[in-house]
C-alpha positions in Angstrom: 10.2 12.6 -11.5 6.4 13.1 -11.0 5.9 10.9 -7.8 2.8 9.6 -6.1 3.0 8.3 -2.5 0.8 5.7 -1.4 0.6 5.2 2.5 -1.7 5.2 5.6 -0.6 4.7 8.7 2.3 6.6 11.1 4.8 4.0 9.4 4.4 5.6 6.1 5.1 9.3 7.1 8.8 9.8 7.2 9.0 7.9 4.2 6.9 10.6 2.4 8.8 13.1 4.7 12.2 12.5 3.4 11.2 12.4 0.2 10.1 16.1 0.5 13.4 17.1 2.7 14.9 15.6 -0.5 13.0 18.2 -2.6 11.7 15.2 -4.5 8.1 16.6 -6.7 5.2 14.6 -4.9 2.0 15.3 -7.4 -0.1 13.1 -4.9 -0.6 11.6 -2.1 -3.2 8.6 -1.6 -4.8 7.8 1.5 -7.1 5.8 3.5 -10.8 7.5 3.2 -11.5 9.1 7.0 -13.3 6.6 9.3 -15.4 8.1 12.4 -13.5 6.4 15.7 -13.9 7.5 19.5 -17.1 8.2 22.0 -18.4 10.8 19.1 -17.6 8.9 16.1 -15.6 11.7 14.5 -14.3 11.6 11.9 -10.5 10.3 12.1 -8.1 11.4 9.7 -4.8 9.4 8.5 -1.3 10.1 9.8 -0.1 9.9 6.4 -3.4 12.7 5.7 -2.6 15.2 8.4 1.0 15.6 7.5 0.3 16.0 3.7 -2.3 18.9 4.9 0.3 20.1 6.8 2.9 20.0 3.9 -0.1 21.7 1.8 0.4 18.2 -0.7 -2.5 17.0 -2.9 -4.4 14.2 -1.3 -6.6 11.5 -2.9 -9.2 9.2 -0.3 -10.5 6.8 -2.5 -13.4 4.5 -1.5 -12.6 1.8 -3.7 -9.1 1.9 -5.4 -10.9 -0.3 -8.3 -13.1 2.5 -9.7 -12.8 4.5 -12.9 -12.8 7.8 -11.0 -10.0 7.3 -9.1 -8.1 5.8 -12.2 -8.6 9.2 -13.7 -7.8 11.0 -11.1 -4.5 9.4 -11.1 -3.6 9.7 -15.0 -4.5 13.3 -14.6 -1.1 13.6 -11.9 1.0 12.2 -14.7 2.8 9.7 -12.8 6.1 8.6 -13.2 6.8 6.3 -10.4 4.6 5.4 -7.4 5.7 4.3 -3.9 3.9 2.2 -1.7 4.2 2.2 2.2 1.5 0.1 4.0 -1.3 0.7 1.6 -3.7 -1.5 0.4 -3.3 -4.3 -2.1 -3.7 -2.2 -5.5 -5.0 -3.4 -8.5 -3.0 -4.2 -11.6 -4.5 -1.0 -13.5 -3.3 1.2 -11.0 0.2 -0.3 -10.2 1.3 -1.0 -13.6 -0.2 2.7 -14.3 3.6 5.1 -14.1 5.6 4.0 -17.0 8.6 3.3 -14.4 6.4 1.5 -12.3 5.0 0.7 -8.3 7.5 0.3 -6.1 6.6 -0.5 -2.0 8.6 -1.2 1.2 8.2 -4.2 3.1 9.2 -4.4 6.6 11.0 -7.8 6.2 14.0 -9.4 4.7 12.2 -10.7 1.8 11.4 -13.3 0.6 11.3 -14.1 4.2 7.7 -12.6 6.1 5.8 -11.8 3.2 2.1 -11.1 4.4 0.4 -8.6 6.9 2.6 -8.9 10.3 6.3 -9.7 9.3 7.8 -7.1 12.6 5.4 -9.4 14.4 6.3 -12.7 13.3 9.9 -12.1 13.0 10.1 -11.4 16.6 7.5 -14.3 17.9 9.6 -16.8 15.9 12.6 -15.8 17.3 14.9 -14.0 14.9 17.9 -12.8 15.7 18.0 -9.9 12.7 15.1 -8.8 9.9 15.2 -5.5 8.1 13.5 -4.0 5.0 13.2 -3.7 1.3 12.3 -1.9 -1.3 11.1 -4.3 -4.3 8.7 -3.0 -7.7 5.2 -4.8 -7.0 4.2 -7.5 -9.7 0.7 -9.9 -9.7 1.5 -11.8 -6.5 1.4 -10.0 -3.0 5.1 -9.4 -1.8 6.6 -11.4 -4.9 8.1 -8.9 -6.9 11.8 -8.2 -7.9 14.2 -6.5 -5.3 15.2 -3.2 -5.3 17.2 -2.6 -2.0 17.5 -4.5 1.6 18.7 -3.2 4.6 19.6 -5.5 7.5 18.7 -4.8 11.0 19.2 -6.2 14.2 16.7 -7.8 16.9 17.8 -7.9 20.5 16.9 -9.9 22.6 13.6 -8.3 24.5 12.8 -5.9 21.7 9.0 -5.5 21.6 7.4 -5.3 17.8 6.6 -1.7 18.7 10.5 -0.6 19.2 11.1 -2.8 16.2 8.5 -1.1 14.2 9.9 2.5 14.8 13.4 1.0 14.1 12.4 -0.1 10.9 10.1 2.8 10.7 13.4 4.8 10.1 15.6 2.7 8.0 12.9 2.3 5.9 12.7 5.6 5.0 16.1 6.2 4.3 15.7 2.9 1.8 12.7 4.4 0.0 15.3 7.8 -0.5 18.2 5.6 -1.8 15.8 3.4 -3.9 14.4 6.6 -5.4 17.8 8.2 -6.0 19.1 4.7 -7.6 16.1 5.1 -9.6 16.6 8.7 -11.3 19.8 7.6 -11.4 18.7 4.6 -13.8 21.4 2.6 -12.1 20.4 -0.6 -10.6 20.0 -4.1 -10.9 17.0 -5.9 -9.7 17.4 -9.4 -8.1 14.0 -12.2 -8.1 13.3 -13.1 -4.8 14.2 -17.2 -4.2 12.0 -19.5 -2.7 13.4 -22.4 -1.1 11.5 -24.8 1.9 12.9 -22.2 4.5 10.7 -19.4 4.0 9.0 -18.0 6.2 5.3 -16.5 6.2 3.8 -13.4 8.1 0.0 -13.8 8.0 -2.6 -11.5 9.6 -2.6 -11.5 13.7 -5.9 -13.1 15.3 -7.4 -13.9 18.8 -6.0 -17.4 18.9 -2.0 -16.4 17.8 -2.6 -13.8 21.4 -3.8 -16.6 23.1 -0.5 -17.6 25.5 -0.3 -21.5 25.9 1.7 -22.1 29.2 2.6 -25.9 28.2 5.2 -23.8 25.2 8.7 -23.2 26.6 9.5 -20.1 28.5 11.1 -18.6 25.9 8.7 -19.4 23.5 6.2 -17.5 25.2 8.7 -14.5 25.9 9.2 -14.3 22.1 5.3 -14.4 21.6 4.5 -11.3 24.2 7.4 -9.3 22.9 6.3 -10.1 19.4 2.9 -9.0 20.0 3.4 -5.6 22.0 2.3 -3.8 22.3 -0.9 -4.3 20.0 -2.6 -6.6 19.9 -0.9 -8.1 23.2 -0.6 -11.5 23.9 -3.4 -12.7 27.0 -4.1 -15.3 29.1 -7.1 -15.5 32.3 -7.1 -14.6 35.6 -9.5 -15.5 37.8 -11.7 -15.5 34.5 -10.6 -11.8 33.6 -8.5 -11.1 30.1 -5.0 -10.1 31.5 -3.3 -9.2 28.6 1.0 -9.0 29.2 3.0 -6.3 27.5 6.5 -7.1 28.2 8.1 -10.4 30.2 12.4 -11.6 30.9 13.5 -14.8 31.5 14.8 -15.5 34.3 17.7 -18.4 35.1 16.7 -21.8 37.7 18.7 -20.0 40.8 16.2 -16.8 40.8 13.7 -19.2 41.9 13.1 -22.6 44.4 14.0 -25.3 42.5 11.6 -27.5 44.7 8.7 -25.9 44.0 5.7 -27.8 42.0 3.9 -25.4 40.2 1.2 -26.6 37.9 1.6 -24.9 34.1 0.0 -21.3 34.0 0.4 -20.7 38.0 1.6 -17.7 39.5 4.2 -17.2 41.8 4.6 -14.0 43.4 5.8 -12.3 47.0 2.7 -10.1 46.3 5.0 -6.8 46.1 8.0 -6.9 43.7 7.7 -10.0 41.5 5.2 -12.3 39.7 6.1 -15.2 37.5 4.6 -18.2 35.8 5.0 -21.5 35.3 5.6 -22.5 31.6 6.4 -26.0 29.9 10.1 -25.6 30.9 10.9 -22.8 33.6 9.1 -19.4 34.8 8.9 -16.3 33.3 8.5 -12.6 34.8 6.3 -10.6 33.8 7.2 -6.7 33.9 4.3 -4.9 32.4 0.5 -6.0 32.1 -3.2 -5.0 32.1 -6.3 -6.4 33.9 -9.6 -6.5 32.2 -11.2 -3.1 32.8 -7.8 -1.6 34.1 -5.0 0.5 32.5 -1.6 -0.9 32.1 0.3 -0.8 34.3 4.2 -2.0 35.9 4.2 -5.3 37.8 5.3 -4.1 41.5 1.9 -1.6 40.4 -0.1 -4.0 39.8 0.9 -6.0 42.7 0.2 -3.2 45.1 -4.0 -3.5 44.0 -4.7 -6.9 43.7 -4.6 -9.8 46.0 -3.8 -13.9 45.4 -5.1 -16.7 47.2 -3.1 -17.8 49.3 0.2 -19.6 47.9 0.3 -16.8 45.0 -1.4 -18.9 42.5 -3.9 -17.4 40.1 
């Protein structure tokens, strides 16, 4: 099969990787266009880019996926089947274009998390297990007709960025089998069910970071795990962004029961420990970053920066 791979960031490369340990013919590789980034504004080149350069693979960078150039460009490779692995949203043209057709990988259970941030809002809503699949695309974002699902497993303070490489992983080896099932031309595919149940993974913004202490401590352990490490879940001190990278909960006899804490309020010995007062209980926090500073452990942290008296902040 003549294969195109579609895919940006570091998530997409071992997907594209094992397809070439698998001596699999990748005609072409498309790519997000390089964007300047840094103190210099260089020029800054796409994971997905710098391995296929490496791999000596023929790359495409179009500027708009919509125009007739890049259309061409792509009937010219001839191809067969196309895989997608966090890409943009193609149009129908180019999708429907391979007369086997567009397949992508999702990192979700689907029909559960369709949208931009399904490792995030699987792990801020509190799932126990996600995984991904491998399903041909059709008109509506995330909609079309299963391929392949793996299951995986979420413990209990996994961070979206461990998550993310775990899937990262399985996923690839789905896109192999999904291909292989595919040559094969043995496979069933399955519609994706909607029921009232379903849940949705929209695109992360300021507000979602935005840590509400009236919410349960484990709601807000869920939410900080869930959105580390970027874009970090935040909250003020002493009118400064302290964003919080990784939090535990901790049981009523680690702390006084007969202290009255107001929500949001730290607690802290000033060396070892610092919690805060949520709706329910404390939490911990392990790992964080001041406004200005770099992140850093808790005890670290600790060791710079004075409370008011009584710890609260």
């Amino acid at each position: 099969m003549r294969i195109v791979f579609m895919g940006t960031p570091e998530f997409a490369v071992p997907s594209l990787k094992i397809l070439l340990e698998n001596s699999y013919e990748v005609v072409g590789v498309v790519t997000a266009p390089d964007k300047p980034a840094g103190r210099g504004m260089q020029l800054n080149e796409s994971a997905v880019k710098k391995f296929s350069l490496q791999n000596n693979l023929n790359i495409l960078q179009p500027e708009k996926l919509k125009s007739p150039e890049f259309a061409e460009q792509l009937r010219a490779l001839n191809p067969d089947l196309q895989i997608v692995v966090a890409f943009r949203m193609l149009p129908e043209a180019i999708w429907r274009m391979p007369h086997i057709g567009t397949f992508n990988l999702h990192a979700s259970l689907l029909p559960q998390y369709r949208g931009a941030a399904p490792i995030n809002w699987a792990i801020i809503n509190g799932e126990k297990e996600t995984g991904a699949t491998t399903f041909f695309l059709e008109h509506e974002i995330d909609t079309g007709k299963i391929i392949l699902q793996q299951k995986i497993q979420i413990s209990e303070d996994e961070t979206a960025g461990e998550l993310h490489d775990e899937i990262m992983k399985v996923g690839s080896e789905l896109v192999l089998k999904t291909v292989q099932l595919i040559e094969d031309g043995n496979y069933a595919l399955l519609p994706q069910t909607i029921s009232d149940e379903i849940k949705s993974a929209p695109k992360l913004f300021t507000k979602t970071c935005h840590i509400n202490w009236n919410n349960s401590a484990q709601h807000i352990h869920n939410l900080i795990r869930g959105l580390s490490p970027y874009p970090a879940a935040f909250t003020k001190l002493n009118g400064k962004t302290l964003k919080i990278f990784r939090s535990k909960l901790i049981s009523n006899n680690q702390f006084s029961g007969n202290m009255k804490l107001s929500l949001g309020e730290i607690f802290t010995d000033g060396k070892t420990f610092l919690r805060i007062q949520c709706g329910d209980s404390l939490i911990e926090i392990l790992e964080l970053q001041l406004e200005g500073k770099k992140k850093i452990k808790t005890d670290e942290f600790l060791r710079g920066y004075r409370f008011e008296s009584g710890g609260g902040g």
